[in-house]
Residue frames relative to the residue before (quaternion, step in Angstrom):
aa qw qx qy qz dx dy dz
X 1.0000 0.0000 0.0000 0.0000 0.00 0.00 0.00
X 0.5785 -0.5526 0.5205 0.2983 3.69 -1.03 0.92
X 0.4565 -0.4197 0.6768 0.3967 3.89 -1.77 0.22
X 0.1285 -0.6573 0.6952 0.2609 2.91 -1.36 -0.18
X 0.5818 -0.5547 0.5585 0.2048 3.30 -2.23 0.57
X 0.5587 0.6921 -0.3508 0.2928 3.29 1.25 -0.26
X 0.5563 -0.5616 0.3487 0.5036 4.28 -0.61 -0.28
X 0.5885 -0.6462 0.3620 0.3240 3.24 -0.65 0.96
X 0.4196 -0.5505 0.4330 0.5774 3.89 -0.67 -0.30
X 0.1150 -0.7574 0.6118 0.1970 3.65 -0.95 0.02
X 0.7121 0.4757 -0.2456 0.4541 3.84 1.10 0.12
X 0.2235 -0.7895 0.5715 -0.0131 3.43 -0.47 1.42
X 0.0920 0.6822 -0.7105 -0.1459 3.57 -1.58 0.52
X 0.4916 -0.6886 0.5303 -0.0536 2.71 -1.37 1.83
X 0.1013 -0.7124 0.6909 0.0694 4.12 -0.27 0.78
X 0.1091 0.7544 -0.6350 0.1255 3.05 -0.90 1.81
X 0.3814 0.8462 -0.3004 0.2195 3.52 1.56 0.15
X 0.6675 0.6393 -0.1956 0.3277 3.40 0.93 -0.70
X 0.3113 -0.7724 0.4767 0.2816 3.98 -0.65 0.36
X 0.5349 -0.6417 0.5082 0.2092 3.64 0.60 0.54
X 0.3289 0.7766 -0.5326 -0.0712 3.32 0.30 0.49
X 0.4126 0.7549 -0.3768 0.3433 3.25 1.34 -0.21
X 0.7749 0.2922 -0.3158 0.4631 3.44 1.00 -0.92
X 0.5379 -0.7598 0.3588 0.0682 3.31 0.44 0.63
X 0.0576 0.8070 -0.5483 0.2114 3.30 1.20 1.42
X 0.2511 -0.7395 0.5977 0.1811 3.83 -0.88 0.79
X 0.7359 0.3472 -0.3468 0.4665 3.76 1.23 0.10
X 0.5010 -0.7584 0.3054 0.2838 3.47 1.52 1.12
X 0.1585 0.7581 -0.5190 0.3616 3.47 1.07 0.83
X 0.6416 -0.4831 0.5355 0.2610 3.78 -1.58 0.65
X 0.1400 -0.7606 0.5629 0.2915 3.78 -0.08 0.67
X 0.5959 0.5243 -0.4937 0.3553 3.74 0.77 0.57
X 0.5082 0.6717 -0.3416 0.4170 3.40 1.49 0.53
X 0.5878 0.6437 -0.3400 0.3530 2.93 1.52 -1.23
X 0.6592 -0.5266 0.4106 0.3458 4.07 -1.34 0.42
X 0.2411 0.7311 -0.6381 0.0120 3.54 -0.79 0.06
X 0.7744 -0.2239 -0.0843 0.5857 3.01 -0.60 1.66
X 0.8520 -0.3998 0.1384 0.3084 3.42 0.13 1.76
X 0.7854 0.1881 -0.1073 0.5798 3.16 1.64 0.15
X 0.5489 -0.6056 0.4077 0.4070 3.80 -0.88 1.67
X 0.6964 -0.4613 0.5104 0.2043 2.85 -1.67 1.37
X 0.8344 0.3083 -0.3288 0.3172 3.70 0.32 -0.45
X 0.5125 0.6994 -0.2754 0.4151 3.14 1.61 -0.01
X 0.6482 0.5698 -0.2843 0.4175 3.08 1.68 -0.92
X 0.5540 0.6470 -0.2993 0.4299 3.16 1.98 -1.56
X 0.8066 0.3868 -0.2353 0.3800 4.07 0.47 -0.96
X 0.4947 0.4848 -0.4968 0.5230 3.31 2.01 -0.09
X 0.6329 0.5922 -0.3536 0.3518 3.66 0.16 -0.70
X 0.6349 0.4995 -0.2849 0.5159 3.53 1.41 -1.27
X 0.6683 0.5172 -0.2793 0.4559 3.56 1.23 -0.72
X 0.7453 0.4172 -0.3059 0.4205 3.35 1.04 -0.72
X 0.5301 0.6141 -0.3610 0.4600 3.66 1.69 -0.02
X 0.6900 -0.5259 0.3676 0.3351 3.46 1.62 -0.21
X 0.3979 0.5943 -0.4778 0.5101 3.61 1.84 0.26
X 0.0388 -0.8230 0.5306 0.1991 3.21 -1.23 0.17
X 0.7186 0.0000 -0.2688 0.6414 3.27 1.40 0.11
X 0.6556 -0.6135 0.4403 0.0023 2.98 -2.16 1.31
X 0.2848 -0.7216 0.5982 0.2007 3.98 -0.46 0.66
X 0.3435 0.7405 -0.5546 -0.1615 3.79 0.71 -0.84
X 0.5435 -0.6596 0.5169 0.0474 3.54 -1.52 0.92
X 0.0093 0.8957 -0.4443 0.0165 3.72 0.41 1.10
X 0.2961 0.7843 -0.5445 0.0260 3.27 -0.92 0.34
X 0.6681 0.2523 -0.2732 0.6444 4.06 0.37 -0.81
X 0.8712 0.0504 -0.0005 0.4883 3.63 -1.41 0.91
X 0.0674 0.8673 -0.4916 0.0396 3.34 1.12 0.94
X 0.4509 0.7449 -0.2609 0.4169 3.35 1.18 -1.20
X 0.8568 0.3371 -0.0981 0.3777 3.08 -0.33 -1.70
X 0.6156 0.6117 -0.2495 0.4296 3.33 1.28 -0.95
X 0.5869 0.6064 -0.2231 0.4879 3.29 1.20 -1.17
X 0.6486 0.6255 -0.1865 0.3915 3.06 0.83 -1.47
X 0.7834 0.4928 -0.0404 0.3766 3.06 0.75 -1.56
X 0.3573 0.6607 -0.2583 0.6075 3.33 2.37 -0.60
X 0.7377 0.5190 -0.2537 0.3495 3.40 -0.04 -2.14
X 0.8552 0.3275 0.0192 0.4013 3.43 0.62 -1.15
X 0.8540 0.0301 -0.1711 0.4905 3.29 1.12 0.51
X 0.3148 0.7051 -0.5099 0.3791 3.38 1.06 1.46
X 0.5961 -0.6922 0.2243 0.3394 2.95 -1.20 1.12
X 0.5400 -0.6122 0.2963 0.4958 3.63 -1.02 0.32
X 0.7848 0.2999 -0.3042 0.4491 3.88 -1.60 0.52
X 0.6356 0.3690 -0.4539 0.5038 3.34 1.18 0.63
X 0.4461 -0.6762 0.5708 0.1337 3.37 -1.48 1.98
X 0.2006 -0.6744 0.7002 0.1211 3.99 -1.07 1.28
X 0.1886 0.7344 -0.6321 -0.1599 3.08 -1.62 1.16
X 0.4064 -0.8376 0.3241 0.1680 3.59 -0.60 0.76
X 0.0447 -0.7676 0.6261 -0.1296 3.84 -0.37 1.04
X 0.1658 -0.8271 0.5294 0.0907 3.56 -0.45 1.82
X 0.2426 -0.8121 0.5189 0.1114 3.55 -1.03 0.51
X 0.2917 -0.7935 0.4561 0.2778 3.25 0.66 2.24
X 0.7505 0.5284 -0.2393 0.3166 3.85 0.36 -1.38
X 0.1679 0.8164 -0.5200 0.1869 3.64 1.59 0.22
X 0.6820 0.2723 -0.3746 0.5660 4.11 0.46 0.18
X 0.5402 0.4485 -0.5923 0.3951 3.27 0.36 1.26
X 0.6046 -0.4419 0.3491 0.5633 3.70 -0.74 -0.30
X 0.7257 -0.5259 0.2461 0.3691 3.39 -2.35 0.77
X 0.5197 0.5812 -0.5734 0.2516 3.73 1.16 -1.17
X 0.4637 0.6695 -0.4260 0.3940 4.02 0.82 -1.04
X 0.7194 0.3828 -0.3120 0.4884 3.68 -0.30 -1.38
X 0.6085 0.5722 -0.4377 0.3329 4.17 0.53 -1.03
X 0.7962 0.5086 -0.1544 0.2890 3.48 1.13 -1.37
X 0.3830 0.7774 -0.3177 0.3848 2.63 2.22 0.39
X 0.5991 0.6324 -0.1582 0.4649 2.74 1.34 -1.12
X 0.4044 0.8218 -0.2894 0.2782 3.77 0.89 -0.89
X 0.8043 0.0812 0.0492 0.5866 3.58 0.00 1.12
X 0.4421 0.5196 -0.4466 0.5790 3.81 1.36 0.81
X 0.9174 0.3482 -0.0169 0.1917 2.63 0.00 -1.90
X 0.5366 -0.5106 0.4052 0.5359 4.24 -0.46 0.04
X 0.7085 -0.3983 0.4279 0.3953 3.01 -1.91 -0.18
X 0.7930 0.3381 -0.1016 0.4965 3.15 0.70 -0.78
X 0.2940 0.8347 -0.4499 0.1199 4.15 -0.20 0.96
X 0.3068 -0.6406 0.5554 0.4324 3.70 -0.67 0.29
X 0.2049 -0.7895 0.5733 0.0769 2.87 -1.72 0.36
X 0.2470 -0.8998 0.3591 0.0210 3.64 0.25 1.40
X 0.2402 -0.6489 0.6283 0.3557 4.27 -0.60 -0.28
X 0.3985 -0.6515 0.5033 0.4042 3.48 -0.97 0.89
X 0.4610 0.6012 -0.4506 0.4721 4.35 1.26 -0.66
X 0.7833 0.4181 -0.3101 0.3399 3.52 -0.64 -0.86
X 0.3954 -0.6636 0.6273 0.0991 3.55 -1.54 1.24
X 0.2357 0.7726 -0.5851 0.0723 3.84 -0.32 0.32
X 0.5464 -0.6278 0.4394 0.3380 3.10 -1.47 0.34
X 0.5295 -0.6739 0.3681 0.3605 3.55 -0.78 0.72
X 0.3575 0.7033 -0.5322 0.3071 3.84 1.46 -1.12
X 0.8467 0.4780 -0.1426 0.1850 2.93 0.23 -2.34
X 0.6615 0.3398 -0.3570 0.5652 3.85 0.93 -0.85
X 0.6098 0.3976 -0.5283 0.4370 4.17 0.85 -0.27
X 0.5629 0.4845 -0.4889 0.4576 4.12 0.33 0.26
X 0.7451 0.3407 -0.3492 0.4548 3.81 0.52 -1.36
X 0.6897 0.5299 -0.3595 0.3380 3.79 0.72 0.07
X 0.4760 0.4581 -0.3378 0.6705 3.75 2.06 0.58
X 0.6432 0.5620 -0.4596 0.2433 3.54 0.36 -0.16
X 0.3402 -0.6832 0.6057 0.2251 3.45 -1.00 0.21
X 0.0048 -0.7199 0.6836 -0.1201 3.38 -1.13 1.31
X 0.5747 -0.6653 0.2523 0.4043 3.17 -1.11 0.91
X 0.7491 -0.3453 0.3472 0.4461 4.12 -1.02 0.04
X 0.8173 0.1241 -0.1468 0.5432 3.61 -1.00 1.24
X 0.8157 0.4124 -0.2801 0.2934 3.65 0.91 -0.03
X 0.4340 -0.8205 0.3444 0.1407 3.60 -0.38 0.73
X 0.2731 -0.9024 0.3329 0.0168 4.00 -0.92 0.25
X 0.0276 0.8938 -0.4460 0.0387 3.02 0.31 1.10
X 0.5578 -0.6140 0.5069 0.2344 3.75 -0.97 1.32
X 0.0095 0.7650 -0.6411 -0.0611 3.58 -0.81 0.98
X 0.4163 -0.5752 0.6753 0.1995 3.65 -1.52 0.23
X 0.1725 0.8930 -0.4047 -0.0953 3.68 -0.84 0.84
X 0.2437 0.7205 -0.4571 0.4610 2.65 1.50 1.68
X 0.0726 -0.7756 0.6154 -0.1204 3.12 -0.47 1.76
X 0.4446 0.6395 -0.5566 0.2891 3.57 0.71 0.78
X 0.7157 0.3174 -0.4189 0.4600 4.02 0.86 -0.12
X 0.5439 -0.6558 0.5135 0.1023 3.46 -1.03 1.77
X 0.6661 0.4630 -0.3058 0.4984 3.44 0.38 -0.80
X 0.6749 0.4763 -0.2531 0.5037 3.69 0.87 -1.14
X 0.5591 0.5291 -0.4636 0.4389 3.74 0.87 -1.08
X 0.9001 0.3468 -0.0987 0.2445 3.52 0.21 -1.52
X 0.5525 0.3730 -0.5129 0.5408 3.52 1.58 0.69
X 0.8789 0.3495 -0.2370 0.2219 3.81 0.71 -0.13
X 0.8138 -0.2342 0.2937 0.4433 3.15 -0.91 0.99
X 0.2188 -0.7540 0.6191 0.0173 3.57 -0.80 1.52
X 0.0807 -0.7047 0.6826 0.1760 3.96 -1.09 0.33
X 0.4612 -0.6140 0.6402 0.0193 3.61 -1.69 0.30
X 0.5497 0.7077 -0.4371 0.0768 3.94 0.13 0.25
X 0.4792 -0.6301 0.5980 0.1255 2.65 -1.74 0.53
X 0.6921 -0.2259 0.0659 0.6824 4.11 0.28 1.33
X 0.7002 -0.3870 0.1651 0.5768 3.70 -0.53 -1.12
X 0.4149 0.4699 -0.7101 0.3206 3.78 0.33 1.05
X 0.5928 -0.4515 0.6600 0.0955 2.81 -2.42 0.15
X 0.2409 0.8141 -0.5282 -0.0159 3.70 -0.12 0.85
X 0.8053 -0.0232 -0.0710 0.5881 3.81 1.16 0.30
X 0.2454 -0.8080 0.5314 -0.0674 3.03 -1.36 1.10
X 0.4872 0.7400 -0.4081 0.2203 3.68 -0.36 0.30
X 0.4978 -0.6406 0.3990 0.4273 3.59 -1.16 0.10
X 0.6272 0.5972 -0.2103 0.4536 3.50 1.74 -0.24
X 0.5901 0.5560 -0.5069 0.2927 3.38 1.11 -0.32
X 0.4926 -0.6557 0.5315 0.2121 3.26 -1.61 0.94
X 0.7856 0.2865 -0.1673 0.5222 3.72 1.53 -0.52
X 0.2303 0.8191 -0.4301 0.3016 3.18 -0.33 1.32
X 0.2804 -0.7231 0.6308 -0.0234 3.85 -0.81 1.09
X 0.8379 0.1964 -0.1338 0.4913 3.99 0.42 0.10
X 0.1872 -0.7310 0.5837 0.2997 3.81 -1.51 -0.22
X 0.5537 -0.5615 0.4952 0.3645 3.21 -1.39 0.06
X 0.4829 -0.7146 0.4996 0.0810 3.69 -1.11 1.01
X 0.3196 -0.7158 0.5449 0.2975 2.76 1.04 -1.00
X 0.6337 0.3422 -0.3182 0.6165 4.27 0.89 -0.12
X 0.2328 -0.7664 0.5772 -0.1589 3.01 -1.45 2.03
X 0.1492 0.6167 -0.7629 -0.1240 3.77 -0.83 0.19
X 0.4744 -0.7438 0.4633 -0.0845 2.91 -1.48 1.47
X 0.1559 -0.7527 0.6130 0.1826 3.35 -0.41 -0.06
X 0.5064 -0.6900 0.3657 0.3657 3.89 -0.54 0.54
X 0.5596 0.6293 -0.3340 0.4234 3.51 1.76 0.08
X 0.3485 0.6034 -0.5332 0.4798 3.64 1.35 0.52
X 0.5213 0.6085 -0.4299 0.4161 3.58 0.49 -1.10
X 0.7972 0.2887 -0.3344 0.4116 3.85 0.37 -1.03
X 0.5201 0.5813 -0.4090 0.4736 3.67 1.32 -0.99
X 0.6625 0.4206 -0.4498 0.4265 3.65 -0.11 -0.60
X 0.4992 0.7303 -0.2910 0.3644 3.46 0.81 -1.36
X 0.7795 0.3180 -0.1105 0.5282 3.46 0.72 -1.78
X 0.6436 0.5358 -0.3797 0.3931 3.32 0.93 -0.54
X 0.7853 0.3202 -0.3044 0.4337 3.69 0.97 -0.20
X 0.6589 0.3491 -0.4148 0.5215 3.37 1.13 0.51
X 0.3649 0.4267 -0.5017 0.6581 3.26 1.14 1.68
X 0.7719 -0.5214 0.3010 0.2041 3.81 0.90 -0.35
X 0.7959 0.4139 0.0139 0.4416 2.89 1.95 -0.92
X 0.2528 -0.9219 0.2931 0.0161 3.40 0.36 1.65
X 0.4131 0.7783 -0.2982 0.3670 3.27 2.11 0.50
X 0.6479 -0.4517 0.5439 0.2835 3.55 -0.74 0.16
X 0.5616 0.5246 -0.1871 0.6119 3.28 0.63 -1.56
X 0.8325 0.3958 -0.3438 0.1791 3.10 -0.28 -0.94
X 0.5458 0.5843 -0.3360 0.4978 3.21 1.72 -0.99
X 0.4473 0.6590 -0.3490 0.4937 3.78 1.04 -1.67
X 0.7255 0.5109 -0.3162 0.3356 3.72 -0.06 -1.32
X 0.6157 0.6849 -0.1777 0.3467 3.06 1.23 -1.73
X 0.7980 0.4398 -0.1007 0.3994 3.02 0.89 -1.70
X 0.4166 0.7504 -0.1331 0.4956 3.36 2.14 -0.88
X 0.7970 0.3728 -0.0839 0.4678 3.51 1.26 -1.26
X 0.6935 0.3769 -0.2207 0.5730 3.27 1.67 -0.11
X 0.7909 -0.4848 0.2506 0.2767 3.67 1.41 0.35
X 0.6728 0.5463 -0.1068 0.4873 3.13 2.01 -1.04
X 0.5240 0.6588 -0.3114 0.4409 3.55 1.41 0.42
X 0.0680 0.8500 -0.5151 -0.0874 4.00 0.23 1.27
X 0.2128 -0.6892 0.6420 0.2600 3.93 -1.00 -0.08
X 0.3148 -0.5841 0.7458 0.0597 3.34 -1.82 1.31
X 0.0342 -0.7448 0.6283 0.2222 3.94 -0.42 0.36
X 0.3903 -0.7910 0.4165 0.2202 3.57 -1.07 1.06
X 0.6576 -0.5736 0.3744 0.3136 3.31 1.04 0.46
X 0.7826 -0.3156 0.3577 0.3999 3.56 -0.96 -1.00
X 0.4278 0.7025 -0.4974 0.2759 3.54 1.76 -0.41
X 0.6128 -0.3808 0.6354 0.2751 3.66 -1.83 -0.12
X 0.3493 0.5423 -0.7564 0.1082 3.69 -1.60 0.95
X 0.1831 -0.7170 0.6710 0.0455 2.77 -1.32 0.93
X 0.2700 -0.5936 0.7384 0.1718 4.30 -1.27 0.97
X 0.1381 -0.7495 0.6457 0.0472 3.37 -1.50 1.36
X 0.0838 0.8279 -0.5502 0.0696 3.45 0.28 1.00
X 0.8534 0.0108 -0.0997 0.5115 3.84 0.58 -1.01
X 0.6997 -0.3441 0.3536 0.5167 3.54 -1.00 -0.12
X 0.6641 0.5195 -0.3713 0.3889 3.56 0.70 -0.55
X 0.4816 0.7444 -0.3048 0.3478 3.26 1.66 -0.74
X 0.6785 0.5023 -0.1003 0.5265 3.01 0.80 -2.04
X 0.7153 0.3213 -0.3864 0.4856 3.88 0.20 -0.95
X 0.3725 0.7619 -0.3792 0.3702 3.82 0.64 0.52
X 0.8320 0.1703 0.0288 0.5272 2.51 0.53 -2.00
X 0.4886 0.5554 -0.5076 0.4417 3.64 0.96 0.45
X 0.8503 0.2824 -0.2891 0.3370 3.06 0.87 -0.83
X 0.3618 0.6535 -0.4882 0.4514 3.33 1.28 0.96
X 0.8325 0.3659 -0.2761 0.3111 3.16 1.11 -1.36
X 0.2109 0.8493 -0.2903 0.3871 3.09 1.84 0.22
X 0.7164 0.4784 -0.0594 0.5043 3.26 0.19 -2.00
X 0.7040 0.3705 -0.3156 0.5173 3.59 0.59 -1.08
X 0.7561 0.2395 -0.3781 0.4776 4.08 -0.17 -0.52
X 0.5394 0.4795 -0.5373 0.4364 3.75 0.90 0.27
X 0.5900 0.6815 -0.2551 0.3500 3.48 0.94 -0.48
């Protein structure tokens, strides 16, 4: 895909809505609070969004809204603008927490998990490209050599740089999901259809958009992401990021 000449996106929504149960916190705490490398996991997500060149933040509240907020208010990075949009239904799936967002944001926005570690290079490149009108972009990884990774994440399908299927089930598949999104403000309806079909997934909207043509992929090369889902997650990626600044 070409750069484009056009303005970059400058407006991020952040999913910060969810209680983590997976990571198993015994003092029932937001697992986007928890430290990673000396600092809450979501702090890193909106520094990273800041250092990619976002400058103001959707973030998506809902479990431990409070604290989360809180935790926002007081330690985001500087020159980056917090707005806040709660998602009462936050124990439903993420596509939910997106539609929070719905009638904030431009036509055109990135769209980030508040869990996930990523390099900033990569979401400050997918946010200069130039895709065609009404269609959206999600950053894929096509290194299918770690097994353990293959099978907790999200599977993609493409076809050069379209999107033709997504899921954690597909059985046919050449890429993963990142988890980093430019959007197009037409997810808002895909998701829309995807839950009055039943299906409260991201994915599902993604799918939506996937089935009509309107779904592009940015591969990220060699960069670093990391999914924080359990404690095991996190002692990973320390000790990756470890090894590398010991290096």
């Amino acid at each position: 895909m070409p750069t484009s000449s056009v303005t970059p996106v400058a407006e991020a929504v952040v999913l910060a809505a969810g209680n983590g149960d997976r990571f198993n916190d015994p003092q029932q705490r937001s697992k986007l609070l928890h430290n990673v490398q000396g600092r809450p996991l979501l702090l890193r997500t909106l520094t990273a969004a800041r250092d990619a060149g976002l400058i103001t933040a959707h973030v998506i509240l809902g479990y431990a809204a409070r604290d989360v907020r809180d935790a926002c208010e007081h330690g985001a990075p500087p020159g980056m603008r917090l707005v806040f949009h709660v998602n009462e239904q936050w124990y439903l799936e993420n596509g939910v927490s997106v539609l929070a967002a719905r009638g904030a944001v431009p036509d055109r926005f990135a769209l980030v998990m508040g869990d996930h570690v990523f390099d900033p290079v990569v979401l400050a490149r997918m946010r200069r490209l130039s895709v065609p009108d009404g269609d959206s972009l999600l950053a894929i990884d096509r290194r299918l050599d770690d097994r353990a990774l293959v099978d907790e994440a999200t599977k993609v399908l493409t076809r050069g740089d379209r999107i033709l299927a997504i899921g954690k089930e597909l059985r046919e598949f050449d890429a993963l999901d990142t988890g980093l999104f430019i959007c197009h403000a037409s997810v808002f309806d895909a998701l829309g259809h995807a839950q009055r079909a039943g299906d409260t997934t991201l994915s599902g909207g993604i799918r939506h958009l996937a089935a009509n043509g309107r779904m592009r992929a940015m591969t990220i090369g060699d960069a670093r992401w990391f999914d924080i889902d359990t404690r095991a997650d996190l002692e990973a990626f320390e000790a990756v990021a470890m090894r590398e600044r010991v290096a």
